[in-house]
N, C-alpha and C positions, 0 to 999 in steps of 0.2 A: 853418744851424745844425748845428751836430754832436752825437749822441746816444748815452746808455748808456740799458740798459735790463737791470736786474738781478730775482732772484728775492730770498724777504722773507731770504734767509741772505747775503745780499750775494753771492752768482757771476753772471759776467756771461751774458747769454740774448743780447743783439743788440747790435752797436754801429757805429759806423760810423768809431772815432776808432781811429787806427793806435797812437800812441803809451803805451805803458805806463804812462809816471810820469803825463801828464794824465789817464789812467783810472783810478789808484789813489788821486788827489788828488780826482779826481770825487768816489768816494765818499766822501769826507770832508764831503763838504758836506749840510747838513742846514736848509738856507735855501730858501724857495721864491722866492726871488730876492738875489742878491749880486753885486755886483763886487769881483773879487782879482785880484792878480798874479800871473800867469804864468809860476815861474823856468823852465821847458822852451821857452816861446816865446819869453820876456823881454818880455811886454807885458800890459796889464788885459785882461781877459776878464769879460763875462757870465756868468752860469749860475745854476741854479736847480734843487732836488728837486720833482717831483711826487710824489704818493702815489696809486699805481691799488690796484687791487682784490689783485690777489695780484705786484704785482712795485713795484717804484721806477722811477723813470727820471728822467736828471738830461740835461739840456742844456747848453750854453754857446755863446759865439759873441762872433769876436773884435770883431765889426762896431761901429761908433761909430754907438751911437743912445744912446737916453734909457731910463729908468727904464720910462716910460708904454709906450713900444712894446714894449719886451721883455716887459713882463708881456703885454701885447696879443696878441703871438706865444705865448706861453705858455700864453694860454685856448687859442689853437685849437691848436696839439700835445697841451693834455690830450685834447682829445678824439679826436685818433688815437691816442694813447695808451694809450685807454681799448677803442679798438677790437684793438688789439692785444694789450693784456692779457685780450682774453677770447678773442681765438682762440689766443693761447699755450697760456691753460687748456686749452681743448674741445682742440686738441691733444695735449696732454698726457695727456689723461683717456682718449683715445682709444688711446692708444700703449700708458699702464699697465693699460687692459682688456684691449689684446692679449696683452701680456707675464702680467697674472695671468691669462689662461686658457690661456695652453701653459707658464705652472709648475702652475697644476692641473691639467691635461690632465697632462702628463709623470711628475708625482709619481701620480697615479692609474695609468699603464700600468706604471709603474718599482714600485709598491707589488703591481699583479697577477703580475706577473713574478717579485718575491720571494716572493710567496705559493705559487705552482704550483711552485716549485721545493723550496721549504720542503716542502711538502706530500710533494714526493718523496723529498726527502733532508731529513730535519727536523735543527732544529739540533742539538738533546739527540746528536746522535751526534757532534758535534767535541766536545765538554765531557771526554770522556776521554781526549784523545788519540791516539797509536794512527797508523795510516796511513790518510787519511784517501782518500788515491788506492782502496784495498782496500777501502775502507768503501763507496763509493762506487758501487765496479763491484758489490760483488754485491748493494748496493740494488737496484739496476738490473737485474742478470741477473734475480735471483727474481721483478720485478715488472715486464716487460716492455711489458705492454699498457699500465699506467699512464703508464709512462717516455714513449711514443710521443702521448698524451693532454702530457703537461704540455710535451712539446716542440714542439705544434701550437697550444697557450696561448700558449708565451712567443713563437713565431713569430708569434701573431696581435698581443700587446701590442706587441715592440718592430716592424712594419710601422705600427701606430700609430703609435709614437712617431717614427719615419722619419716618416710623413707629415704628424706637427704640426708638423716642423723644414721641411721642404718647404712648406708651405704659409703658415708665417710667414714664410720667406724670400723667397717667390713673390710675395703681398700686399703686400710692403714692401721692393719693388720695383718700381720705373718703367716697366720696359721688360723685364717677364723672360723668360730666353731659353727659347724650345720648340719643339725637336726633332721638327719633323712628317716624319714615316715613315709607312711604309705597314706594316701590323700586322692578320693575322685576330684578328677582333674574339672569336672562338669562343675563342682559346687567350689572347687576353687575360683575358675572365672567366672562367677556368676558375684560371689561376695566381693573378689575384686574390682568388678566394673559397677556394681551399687553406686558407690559414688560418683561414676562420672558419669551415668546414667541421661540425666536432667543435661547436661552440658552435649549429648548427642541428641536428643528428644528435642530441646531447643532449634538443633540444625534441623529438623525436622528429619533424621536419622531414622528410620528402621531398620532394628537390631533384631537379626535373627539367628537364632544359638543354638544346634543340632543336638537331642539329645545323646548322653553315654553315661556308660556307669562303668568307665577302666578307672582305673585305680596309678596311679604312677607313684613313685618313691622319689621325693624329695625333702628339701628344706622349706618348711611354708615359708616363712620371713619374708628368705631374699626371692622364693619365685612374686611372689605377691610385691615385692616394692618392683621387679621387673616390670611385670602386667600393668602395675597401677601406672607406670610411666609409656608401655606402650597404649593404653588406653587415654593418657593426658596427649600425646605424641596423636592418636587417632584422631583426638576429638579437635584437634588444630587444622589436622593436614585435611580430614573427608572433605568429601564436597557434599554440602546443602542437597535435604532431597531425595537421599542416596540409601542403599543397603550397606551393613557391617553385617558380612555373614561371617560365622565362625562355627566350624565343624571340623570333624573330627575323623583321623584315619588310625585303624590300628593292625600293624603288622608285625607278627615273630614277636619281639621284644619292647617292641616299640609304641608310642602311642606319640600321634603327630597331630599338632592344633594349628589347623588352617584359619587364618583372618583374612578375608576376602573382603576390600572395599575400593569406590572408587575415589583415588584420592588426589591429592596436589602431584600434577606428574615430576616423575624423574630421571632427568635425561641418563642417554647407556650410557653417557663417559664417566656419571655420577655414580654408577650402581655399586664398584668397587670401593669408592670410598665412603659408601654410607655407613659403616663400621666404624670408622675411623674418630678418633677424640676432637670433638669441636670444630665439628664436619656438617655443613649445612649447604644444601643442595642452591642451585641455580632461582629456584621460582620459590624457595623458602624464602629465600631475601628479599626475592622480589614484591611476595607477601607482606615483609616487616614479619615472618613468624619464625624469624630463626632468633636463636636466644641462647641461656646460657644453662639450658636444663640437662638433666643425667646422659639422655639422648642414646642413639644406639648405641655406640661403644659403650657404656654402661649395662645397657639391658641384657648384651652378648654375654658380658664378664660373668654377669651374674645367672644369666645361663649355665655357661660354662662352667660355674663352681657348680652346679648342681648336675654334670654330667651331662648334659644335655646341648641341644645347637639351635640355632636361630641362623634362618634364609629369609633373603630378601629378594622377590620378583617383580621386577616392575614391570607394567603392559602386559601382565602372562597370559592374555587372549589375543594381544595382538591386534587389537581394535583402534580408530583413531581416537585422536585424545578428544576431548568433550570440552570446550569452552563454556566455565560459569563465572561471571563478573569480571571478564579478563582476564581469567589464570585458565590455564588447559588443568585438564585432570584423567586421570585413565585410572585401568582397574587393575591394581596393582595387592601385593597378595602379600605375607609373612607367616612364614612354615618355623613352628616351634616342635622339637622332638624331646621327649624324655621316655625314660626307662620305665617300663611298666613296674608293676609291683610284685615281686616273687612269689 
């Protein structure tokens, strides 16, 4: 038997029948069982509409039986039918969660970007006219340290918005391609956290970064859209005031980057699901800082394509938690490993 399988707007989702004019004759039919004539084949043909859950789907078939067996044949294709119309959905639902969270992702880093610039050069000064090139520069000369501030902003947003295009593109993909090199791992985090630099300096943050000169074998791309998002994920959770230490272990094969800070705590019933996709902890919410960013199930994956593992320890001194503006905070750690470089 041969099959169309449309959505409830009539466009076609699946089909196995080549011919156009008996596809567009298809949907004409509104019978859960009929025999007509064929003017494309020039013979009677079977066929019949199902009605599933969120789509149609109609069959036919030229085959010389009876009445009784085609519908016979018909109960059991509803029921693949029916298996199909629900994994189209879950499909689907899946696809339009991704697409709405990198246009809200995108519209949130494209609205920071307007902002930090606005900020600098606000708009009230194009409204008269005038040379807007001249307007511009001596914004800028008279207020130099700001200028320097809002272009390590718009650096940090649009590195985001590069890595929510990168990372959709990577996810939904098969087989994506990555570029393993050998790269010291020291001048990797260091160009990756430039940007968010000014956004931990602001919390009044000291960053302190143990020097090395190993070398690990990766893909720069995806480590770097990792890091940039466990350093936006840092610069939310630290507490005000506080160290980000990051150092470095290297053992046999391996080469392991400790970030030690103290940050928004995380209760133990939390710690297993902090991997998890659209998993945001108890006092994240309680912040208002839970969202709808790559997060860690994201930053794992893309570990993980590059061979390598990401731990999470929270409390790993075992100290009590530290009350700042009403959120408890502890010092809580993330252990990244990769493969040295042969």
């Amino acid at each position: 038997m041969q099959y169309l399988i449309t959505n409830k707007q009539g466009q076609t989702v699946l089909t196995n029948i080549a011919e156009k004019e008996i596809l567009e004759d298809l949907k004409k039919c509104d019978s859960a069982y009929e025999r007509v004539y064929c003017n494309v084949l020039k013979g009677y043909r079977r066929q019949g509409k199902l009605d599933l859950n969120q789509h149609e789907m109609y069959v036919f078939t030229f085959s010389e039986m009876t009445t009784k067996i085609f519908k016979y044949h018909l109960s059991g294709i509803k029921i693949f039918g029916e298996l199909i119309d629900s994994n189209i959905s879950d499909i689907k639902e899946v696809e339009n969660q991704k697409t709405r969270r990198l246009k809200h992702n995108l519209i949130n880093h494209n609205s920071n970007i307007l902002l930090e610039l606005y900020k600098l050069v606000p708009q009230d000064v194009f409204r008269n006219g005038g040379n807007h090139i001249e307007t511009i520069e001596n914004l800028l000369r008279n207020n130099l340290k700001k200028a320097a501030f809002t272009y390590l902003k718009v650096l940090k947003n649009s590195n985001l918005m590069k890595a929510e295009f990168e990372v959709y593109e990577m996810f939904n993909t098969e087989n994506p391609y990555l570029d393993f090199t050998d790269h010291q791992i020291h001048k990797v985090i260091i160009l990756t956290l430039n940007p968010f630099w000014l956004d931990l300096v602001e919390e009044k943050v000291n960053i302190i970064i143990q020097s090395t000169f190993e070398k690990v074998n990766i893909d720069y791309k995806s480590v770097s859209v990792a890091l940039s998002h466990l350093f936006d994920n840092a610069a939310k959770y630290v507490m005000p005031h506080s160290d980000l230490n990051i150092w470095f272990q290297s053992e046999n094969e391996i080469v392991s980057i400790y970030f030690d800070m103290t940050s928004l705590k995380v209760e133990a019933d939390e710690v297993d699901d902090i991997f998890n996709e659209s998993n945001s902890g108890k006092w994240a919410i309680e912040a208002d800082l839970d969202g709808d960013g790559i997060g860690m199930f994201f930053i794992r994956k893309l570990i993980n394509l590059n061979e390598g593992e990401i731990k999470f320890q929270n409390n790993h001194d075992n100290k009590s938690s530290v009350n700042y503006n009403g959120l408890p905070y502890e010092n809580n750690r993330i252990i990244i490993t990769f493969k040295k470089s042969t």
